[in-house]
FIBA-611856 format. One line per field, with one value per residue (C-alpha): residue number from 0; chain; x, y negated, z negated. Coordinates in Angstrom, 3 decimals. Each point is the difference from the previous one (the first is absolute). Last residue first. Layout:
BEGIN
nr	(NUM / ...)
kette	(A / ...)
east	(X / ...)
north	(Y / ...)
up	(Z / ...)
//
This chain:
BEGIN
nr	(406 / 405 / 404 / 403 / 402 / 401 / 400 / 399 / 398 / 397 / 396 / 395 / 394 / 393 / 392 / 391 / 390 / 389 / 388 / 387 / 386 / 385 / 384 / 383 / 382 / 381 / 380 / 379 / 378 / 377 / 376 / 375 / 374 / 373 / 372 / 371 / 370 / 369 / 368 / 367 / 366 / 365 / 364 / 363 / 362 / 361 / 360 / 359 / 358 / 357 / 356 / 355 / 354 / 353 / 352 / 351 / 350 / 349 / 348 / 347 / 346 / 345 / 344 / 343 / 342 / 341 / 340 / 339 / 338 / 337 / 336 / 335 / 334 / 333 / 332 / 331 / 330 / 329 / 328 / 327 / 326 / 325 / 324 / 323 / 322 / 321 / 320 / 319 / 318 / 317 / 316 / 315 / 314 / 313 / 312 / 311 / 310 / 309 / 308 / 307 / 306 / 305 / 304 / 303 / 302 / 301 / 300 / 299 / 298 / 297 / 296 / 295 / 294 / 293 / 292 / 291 / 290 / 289 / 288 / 287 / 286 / 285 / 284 / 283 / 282 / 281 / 280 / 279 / 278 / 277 / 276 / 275 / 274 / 273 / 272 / 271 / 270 / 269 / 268 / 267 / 266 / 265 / 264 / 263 / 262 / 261 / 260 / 259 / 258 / 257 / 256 / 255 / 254 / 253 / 252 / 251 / 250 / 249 / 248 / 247 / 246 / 245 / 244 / 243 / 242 / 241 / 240 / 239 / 238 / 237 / 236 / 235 / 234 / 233 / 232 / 231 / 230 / 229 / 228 / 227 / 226 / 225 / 224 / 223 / 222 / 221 / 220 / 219 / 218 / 217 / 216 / 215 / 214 / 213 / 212 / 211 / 210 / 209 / 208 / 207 / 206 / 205 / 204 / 203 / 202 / 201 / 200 / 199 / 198 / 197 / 196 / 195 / 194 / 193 / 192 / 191 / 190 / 189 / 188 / 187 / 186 / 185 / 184 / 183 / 182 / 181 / 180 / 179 / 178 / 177 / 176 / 175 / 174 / 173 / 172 / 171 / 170 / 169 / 168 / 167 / 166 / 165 / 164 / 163 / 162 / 161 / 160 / 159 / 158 / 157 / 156 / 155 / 154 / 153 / 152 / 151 / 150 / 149 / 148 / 147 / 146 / 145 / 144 / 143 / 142 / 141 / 140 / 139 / 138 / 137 / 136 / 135 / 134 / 133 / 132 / 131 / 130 / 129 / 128 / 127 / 126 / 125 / 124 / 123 / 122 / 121 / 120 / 119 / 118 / 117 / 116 / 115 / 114 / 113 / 112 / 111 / 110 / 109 / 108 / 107 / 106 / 105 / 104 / 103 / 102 / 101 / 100 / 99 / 98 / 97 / 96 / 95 / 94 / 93 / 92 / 91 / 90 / 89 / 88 / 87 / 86 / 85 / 84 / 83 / 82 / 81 / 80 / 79 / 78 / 77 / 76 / 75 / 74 / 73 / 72 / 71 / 70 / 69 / 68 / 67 / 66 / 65 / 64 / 63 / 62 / 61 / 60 / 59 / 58 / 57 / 56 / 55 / 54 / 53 / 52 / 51 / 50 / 49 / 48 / 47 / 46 / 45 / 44 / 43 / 42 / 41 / 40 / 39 / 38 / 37 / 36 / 35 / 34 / 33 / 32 / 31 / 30 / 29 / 28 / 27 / 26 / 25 / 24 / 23 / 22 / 21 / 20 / 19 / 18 / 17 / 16 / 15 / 14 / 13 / 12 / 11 / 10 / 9 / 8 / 7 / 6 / 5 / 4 / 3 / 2 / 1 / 0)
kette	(A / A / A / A / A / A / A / A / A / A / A / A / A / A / A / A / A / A / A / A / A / A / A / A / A / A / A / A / A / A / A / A / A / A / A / A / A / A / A / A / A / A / A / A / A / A / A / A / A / A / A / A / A / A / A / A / A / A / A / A / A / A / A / A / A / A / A / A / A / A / A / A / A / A / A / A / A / A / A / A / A / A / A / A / A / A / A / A / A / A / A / A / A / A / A / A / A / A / A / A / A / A / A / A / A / A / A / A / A / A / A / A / A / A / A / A / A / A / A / A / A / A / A / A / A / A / A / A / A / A / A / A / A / A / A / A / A / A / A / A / A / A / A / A / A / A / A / A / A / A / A / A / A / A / A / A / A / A / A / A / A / A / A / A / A / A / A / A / A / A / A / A / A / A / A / A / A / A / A / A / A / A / A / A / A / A / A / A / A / A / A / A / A / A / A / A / A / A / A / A / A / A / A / A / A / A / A / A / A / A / A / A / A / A / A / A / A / A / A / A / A / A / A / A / A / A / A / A / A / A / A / A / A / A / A / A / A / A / A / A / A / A / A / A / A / A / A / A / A / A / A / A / A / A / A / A / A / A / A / A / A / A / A / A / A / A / A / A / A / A / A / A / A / A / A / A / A / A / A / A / A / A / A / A / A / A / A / A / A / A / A / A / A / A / A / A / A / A / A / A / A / A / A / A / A / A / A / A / A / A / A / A / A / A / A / A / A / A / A / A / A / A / A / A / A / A / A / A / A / A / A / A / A / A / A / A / A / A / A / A / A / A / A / A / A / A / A / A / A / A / A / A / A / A / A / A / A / A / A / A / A / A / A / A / A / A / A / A / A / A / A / A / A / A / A / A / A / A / A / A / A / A / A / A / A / A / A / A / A / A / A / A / A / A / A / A / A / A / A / A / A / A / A / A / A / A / A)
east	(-33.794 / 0.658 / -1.276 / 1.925 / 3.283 / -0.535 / -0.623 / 3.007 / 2.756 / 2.583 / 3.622 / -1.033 / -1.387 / 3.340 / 2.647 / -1.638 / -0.313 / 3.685 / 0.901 / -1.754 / 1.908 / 3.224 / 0.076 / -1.720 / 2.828 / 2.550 / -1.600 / -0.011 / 4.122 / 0.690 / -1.640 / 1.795 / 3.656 / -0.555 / -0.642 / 2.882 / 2.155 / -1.767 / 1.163 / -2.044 / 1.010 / -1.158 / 1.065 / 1.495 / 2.458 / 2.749 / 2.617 / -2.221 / -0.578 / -3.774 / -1.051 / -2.480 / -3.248 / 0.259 / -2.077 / -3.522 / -1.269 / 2.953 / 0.573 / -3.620 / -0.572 / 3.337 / -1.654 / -3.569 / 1.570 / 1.528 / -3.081 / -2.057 / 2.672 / 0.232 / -4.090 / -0.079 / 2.305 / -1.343 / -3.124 / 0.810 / 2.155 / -3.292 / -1.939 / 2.864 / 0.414 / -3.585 / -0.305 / 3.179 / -1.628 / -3.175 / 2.299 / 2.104 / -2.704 / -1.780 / -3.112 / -2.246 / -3.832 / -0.032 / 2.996 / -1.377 / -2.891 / 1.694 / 2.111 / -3.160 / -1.535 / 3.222 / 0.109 / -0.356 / 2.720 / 2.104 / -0.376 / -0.028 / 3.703 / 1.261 / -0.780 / 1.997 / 2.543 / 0.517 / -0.546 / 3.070 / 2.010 / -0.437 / 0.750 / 3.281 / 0.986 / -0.691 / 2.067 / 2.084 / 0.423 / -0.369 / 3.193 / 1.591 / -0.764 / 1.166 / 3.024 / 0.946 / -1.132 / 2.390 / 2.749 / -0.870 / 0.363 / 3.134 / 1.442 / -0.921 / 1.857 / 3.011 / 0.051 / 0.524 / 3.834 / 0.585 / 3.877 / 3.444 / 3.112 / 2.876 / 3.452 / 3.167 / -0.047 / 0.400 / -0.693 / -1.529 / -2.447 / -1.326 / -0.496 / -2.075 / -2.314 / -0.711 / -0.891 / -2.266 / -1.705 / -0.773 / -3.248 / -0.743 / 1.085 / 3.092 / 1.334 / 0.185 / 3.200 / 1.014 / 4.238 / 0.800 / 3.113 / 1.569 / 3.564 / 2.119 / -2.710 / -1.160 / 3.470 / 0.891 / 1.683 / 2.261 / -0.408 / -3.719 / -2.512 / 0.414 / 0.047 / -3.863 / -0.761 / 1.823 / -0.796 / -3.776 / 0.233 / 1.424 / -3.188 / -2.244 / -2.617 / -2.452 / -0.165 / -1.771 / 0.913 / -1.382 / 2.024 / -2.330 / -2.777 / -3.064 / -1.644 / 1.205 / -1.999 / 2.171 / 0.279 / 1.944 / 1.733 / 1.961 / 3.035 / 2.980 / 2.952 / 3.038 / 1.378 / -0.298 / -3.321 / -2.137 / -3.419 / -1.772 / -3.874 / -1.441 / -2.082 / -1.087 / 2.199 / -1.581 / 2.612 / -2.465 / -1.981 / 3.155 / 1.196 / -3.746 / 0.186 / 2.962 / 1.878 / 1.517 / 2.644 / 2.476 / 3.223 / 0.552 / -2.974 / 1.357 / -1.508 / -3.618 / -0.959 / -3.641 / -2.224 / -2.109 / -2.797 / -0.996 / 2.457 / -0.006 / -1.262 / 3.682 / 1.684 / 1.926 / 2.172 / -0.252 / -2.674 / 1.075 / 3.383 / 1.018 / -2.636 / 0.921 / 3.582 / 0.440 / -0.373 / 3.037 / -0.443 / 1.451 / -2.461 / 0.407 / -0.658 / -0.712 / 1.025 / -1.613 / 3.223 / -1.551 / 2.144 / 3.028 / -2.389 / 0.806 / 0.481 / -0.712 / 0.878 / -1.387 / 1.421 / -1.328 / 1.543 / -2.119 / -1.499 / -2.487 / -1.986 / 1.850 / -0.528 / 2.678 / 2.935 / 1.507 / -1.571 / 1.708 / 3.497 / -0.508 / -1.239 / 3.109 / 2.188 / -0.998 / 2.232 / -1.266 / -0.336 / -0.800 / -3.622 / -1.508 / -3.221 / -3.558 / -0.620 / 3.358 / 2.011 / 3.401 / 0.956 / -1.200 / -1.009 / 4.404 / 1.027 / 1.866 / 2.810 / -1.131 / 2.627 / 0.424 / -3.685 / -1.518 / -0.185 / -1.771 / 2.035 / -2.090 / -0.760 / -2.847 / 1.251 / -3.258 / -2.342 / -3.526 / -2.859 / -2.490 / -2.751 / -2.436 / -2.473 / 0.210 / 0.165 / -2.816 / -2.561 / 0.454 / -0.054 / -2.959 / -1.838 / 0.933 / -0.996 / -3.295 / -0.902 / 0.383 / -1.948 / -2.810 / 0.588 / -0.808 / -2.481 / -2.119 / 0.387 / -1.311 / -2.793 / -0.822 / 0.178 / -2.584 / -2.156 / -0.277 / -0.351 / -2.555 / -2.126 / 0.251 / -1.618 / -2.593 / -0.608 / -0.574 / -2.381 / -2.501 / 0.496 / -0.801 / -1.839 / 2.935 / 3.018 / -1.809 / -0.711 / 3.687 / 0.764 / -2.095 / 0.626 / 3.317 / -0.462 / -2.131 / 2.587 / 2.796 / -2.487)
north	(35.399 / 3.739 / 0.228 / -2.688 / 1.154 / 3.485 / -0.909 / -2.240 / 2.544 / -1.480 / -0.605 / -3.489 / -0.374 / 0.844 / -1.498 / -3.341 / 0.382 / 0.611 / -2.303 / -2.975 / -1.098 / 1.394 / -2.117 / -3.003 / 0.550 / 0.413 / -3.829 / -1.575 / 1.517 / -1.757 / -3.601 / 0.708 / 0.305 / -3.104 / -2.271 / 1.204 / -0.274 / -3.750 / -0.989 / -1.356 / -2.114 / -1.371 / -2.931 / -1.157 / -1.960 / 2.902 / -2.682 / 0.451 / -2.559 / -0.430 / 3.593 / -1.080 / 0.313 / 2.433 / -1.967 / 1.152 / -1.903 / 0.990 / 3.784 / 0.778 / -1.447 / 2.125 / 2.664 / -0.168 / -0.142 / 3.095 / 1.939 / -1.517 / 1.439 / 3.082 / 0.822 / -0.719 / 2.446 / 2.553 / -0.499 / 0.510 / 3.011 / 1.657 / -0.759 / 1.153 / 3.099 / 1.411 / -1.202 / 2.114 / 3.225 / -0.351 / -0.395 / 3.028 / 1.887 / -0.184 / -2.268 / 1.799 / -0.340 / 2.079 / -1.598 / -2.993 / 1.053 / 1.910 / -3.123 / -1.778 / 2.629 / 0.225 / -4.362 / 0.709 / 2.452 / -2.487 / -2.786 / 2.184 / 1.260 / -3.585 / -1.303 / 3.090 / -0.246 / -3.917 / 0.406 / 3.081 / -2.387 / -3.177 / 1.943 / 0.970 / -3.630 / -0.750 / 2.449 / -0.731 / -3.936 / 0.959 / 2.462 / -2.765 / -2.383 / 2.012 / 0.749 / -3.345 / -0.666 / 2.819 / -1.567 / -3.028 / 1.600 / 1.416 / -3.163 / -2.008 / 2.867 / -0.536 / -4.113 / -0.445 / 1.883 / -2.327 / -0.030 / 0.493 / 0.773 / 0.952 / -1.234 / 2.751 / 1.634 / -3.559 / -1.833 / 3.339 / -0.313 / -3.382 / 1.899 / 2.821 / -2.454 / -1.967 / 3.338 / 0.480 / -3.550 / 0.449 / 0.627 / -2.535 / -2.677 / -2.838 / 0.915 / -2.764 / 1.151 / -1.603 / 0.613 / 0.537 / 0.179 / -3.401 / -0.439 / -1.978 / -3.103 / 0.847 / -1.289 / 2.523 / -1.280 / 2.834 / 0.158 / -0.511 / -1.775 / -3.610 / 1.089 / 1.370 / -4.028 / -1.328 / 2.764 / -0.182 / -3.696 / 0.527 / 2.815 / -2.642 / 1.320 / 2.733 / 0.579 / 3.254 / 1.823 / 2.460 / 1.119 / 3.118 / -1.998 / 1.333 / -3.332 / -3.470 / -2.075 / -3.078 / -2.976 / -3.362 / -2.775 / 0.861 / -2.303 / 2.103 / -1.112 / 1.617 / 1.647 / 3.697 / -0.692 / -2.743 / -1.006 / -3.077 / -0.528 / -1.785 / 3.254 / 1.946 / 2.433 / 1.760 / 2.608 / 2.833 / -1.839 / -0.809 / 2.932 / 1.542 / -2.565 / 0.771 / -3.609 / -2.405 / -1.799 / -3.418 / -1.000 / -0.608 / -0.263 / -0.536 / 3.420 / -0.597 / 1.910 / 0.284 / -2.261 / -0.164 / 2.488 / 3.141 / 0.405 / 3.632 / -1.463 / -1.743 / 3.109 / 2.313 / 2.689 / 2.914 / -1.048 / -4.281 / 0.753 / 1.544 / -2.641 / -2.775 / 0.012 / -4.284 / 0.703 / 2.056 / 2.047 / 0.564 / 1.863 / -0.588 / 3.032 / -0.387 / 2.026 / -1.284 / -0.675 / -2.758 / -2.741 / 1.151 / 1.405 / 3.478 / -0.169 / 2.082 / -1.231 / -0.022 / -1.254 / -0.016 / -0.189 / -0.059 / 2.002 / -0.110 / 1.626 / 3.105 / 2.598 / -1.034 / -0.005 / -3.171 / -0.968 / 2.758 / -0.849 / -3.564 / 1.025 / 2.345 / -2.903 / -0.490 / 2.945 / 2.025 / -0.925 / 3.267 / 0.563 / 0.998 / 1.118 / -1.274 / -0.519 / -1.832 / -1.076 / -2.019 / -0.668 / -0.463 / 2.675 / 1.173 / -2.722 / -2.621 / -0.803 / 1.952 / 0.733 / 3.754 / 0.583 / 0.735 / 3.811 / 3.145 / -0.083 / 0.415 / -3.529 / 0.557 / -1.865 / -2.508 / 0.217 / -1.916 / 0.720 / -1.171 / 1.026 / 1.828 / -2.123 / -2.307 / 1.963 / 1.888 / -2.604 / -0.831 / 3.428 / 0.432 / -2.442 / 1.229 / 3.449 / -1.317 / -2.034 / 3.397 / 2.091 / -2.489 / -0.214 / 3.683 / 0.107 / -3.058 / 2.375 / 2.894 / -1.563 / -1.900 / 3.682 / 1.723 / -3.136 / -0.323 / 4.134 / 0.265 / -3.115 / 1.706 / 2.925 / -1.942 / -2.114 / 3.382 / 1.391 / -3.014 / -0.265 / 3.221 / -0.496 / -2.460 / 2.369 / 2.664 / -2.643 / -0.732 / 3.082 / 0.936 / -3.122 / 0.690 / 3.508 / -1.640 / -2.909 / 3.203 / 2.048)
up	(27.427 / 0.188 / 2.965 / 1.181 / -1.247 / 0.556 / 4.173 / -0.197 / -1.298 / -2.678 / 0.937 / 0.780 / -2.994 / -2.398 / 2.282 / -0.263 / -3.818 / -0.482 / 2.715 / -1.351 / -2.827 / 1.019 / 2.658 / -2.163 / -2.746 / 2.788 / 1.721 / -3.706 / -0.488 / 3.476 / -1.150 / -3.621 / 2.062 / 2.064 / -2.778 / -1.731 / 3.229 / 0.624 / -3.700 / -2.660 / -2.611 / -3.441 / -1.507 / -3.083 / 1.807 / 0.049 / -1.806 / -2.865 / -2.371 / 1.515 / -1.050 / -2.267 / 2.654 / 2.722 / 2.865 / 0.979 / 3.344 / 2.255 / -1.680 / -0.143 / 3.882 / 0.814 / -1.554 / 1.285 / 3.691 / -0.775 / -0.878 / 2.764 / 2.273 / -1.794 / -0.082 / 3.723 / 0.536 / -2.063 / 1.041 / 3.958 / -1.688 / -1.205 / 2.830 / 2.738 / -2.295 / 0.522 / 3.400 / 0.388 / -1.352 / 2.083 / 2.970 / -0.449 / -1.313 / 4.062 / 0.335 / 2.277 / -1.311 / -2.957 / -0.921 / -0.327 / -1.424 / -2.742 / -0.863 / -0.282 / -2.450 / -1.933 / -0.477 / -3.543 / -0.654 / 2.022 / -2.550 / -2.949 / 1.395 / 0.609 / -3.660 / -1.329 / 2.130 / -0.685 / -3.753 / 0.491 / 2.102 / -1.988 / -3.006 / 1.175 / 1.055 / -3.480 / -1.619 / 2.045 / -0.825 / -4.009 / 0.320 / 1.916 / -2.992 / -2.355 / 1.592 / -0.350 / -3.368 / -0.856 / 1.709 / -1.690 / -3.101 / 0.739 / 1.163 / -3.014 / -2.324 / 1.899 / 0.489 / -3.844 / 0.136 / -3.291 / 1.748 / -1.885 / 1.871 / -1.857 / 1.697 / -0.208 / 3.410 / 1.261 / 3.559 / 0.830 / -2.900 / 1.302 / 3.422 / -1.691 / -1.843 / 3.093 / 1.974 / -3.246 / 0.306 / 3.806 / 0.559 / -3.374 / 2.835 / -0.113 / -3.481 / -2.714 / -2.601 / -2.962 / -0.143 / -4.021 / -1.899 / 1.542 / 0.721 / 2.808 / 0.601 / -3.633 / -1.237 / -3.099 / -3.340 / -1.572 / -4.127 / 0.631 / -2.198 / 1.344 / 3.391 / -0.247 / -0.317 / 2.700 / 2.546 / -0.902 / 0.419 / 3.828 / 0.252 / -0.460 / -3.028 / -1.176 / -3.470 / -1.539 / 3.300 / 2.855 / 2.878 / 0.191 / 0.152 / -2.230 / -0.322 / 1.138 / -3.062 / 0.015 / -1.968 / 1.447 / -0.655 / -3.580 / -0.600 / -0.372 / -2.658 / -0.013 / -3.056 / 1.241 / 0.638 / -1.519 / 1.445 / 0.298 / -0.043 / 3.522 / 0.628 / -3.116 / -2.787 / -3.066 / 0.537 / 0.175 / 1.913 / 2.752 / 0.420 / 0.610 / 2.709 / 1.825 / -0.636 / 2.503 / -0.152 / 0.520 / 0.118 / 3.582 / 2.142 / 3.935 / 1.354 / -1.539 / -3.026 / 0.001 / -2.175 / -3.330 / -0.393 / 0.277 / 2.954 / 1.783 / 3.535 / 0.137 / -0.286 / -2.170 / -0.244 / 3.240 / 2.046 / 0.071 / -0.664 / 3.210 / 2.078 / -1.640 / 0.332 / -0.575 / -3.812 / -0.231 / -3.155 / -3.978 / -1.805 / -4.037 / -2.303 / -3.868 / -3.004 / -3.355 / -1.783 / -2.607 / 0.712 / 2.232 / 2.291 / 1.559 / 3.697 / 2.880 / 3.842 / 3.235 / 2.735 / 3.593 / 3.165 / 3.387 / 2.619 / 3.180 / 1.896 / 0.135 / 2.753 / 2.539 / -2.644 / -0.272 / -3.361 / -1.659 / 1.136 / -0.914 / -3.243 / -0.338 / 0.134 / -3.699 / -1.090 / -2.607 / -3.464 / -2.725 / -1.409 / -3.554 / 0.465 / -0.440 / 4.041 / -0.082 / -2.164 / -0.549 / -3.927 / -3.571 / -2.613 / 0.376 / -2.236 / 1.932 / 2.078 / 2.543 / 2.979 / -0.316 / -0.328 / -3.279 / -1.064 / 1.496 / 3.127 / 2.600 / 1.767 / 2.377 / 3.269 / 1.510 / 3.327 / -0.596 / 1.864 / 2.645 / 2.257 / -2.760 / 2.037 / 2.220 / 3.454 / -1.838 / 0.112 / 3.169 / 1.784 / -2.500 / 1.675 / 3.811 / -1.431 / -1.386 / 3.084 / 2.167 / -2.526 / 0.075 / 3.450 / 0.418 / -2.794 / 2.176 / 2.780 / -1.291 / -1.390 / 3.417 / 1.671 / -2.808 / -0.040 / 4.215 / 0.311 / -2.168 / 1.140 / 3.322 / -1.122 / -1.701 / 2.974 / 2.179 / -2.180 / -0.773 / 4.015 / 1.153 / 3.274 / 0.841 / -0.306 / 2.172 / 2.512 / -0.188 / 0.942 / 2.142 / 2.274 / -0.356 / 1.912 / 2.721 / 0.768 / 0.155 / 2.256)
//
């Protein structure tokens, strides 16, 4: 009885071929669509997982100085002194970089200078960035970095007497590499040009942070020692996840520090939150259609084969089988159209490679799990359940003798 009932089935399949292929064609598009979105999705979190954990991840910690005159130390007119982020700023301990670069979610932290002058020549005001060249990673997102040079070199940890210029600086001052450069009375010679951007440890003059020291001691009434003093820590955090948990510690090691972050990773997670749930919306939308073509392709099916259905009723097959012939074609298609459907990704995915995503730690490949894969073979089989049932239900519940004297 089971051999027999199969038999019908896939006779029923056969006599229909044009029919049958189409269907299955349906199914094997609609599932390798959804699963090419899937991993699509899946490739562009792991992307964006990278691109985020670099970006917006740093800031720079500094003490706003409030009193609306020149600090206490400044031996100078009150245009020149400590800033930061445009305002005037007050030295803070330099132990607090250690203190900042213990926390768990900091990458990494260093001391930084920076320091307004007014030219004795023609008193065009001026800032110089004093850094430790061997903290590449703080200074790299937060001042400068190598990839910022024009032209010239970078600083390198042993230079001594030597600079680099922003590069607008440096036009307006009709100053190139290998020129020399007098600040304060000490002579610079010029190695590099930088373009670094909006950094928010940004300079005119970038140099060692031992020179800075020298230099900016030459104005003050109180030298400092940048290894006890600095106005500025530059700040690399581990993971954009957990910039504001870094902010919060860095304010528990002071009430009084001011935190100052661009905040870029925000925006960039919104939007891919809303590709996101674009892409889902697109995924059901497309399972839903494969249902409804599915239905509708089932029910002209059936609604030809009335005549046969009324025989076989007519001569002693009960609903309950009619109904579950009914089903067992459309899931049999259903199946068949998932497998083929999943084979046609991985083929896609082996034999079509993302192309410009090589820089990515991800590989610039596309993935495709055995749960995922799973899932879409169990939503094909509903969509064939539903599918069929509606149509099965429907001619079974209609009387034989009508049907075929009707037809």
């Amino acid at each position: 009885m089971v051999n027999d009932f199969w038999k019908c089935v896939w006779r029923e399949l056969w006599r229909r071929k044009s029919r049958t292929i189409i269907h299955v064609i349906s199914y094997i598009l609609a599932i390798s669509v959804m699963l090419v979105l899937i991993s699509l999705l899946n490739f562009s979190r792991r992307a964006a997982d990278e691109v985020l954990a670099t970006t917006g991840t740093h800031f720079i910690v500094f003490s706003v100085e409030k009193q609306p005159c020149c600090p206490v130390n400044m031996s100078s007119e009150c245009s020149e002194g400590f800033v930061a982020m445009g305002v005037s700023s007050k030295l803070i301990p330099a132990v607090y970089v250690e203190n900042v670069k213990s926390l768990p979610s900091v990458k990494d932290a260093s001391p930084f200078l920076l320091f307004r002058f007014k030219d004795d020549k023609d008193n065009h005001l001026f800032t110089i960035g004093g850094f430790d060249p061997g903290r590449a990673v703080s200074i790299g997102s937060t001042s400068c970095a190598p990839n910022d040079l024009v032209s010239g070199r970078f600083i390198a940890a042993r230079d001594r007497l030597v600079v680099m210029l922003e590069m607008d600086y440096a036009n307006s001052r009709g100053l190139k590499t290998k020129d020399t450069l007098n600040i304060n009375g000490t002579d610079f010679k010029i190695i590099g040009i930088v373009a670094p951007g909006v950094r928010p440890a940004k300079a005119d003059i970038y140099m060692n942070i031992k020179d800075a020291e020298s230099v900016i001691n030459k104005r003050l009434s109180s030298p400092i020692h940048y290894t006890e003093d600095i106005n500025i820590i530059v700040v690399e955090v581990k993971s954009s996840t957990v910039q504001d948990e870094a902010i919060q510690e860095v304010k528990k090691i002071d009430p009084q520090l001011t935190v100052s972050s661009f905040a870029c990773y925000r925006p960039a997670a919104k939007v891919i939150g809303i590709n996101e749930k674009g892409m889902w919306i697109t995924i059901l939308i497309i399972a839903l259609g494969l249902i409804v073509f599915s239905a509708q392709f089932q029910f002209s099916s059936v609604m030809e084969r009335q005549h046969d259905i009324g025989i076989l009723k007519a001569i002693g097959w009960s609903n309950k089988i009619v109904v579950t012939q009914i089903l067992a074609e459309s899931i049999l298609k259903s199946i068949i159209g998932g497998i083929l459907g999943c084979i046609l990704t991985f083929l896609i995915i082996i034999f079509v490679p993302l192309k410009g995503f090589s820089g990515l730690q991800t590989g610039g490949a596309l993935t495709i799990s055995p749960l995922m894969v799973a899932i879409l073979l169990g939503l094909s089989v509903v969509s064939g359940i539903i599918a069929g049932a509606f149509p099965a239900i429907r001619v079974s519940c209609q009387n034989p003798a009508e049907t075929l004297r009707r037809l």
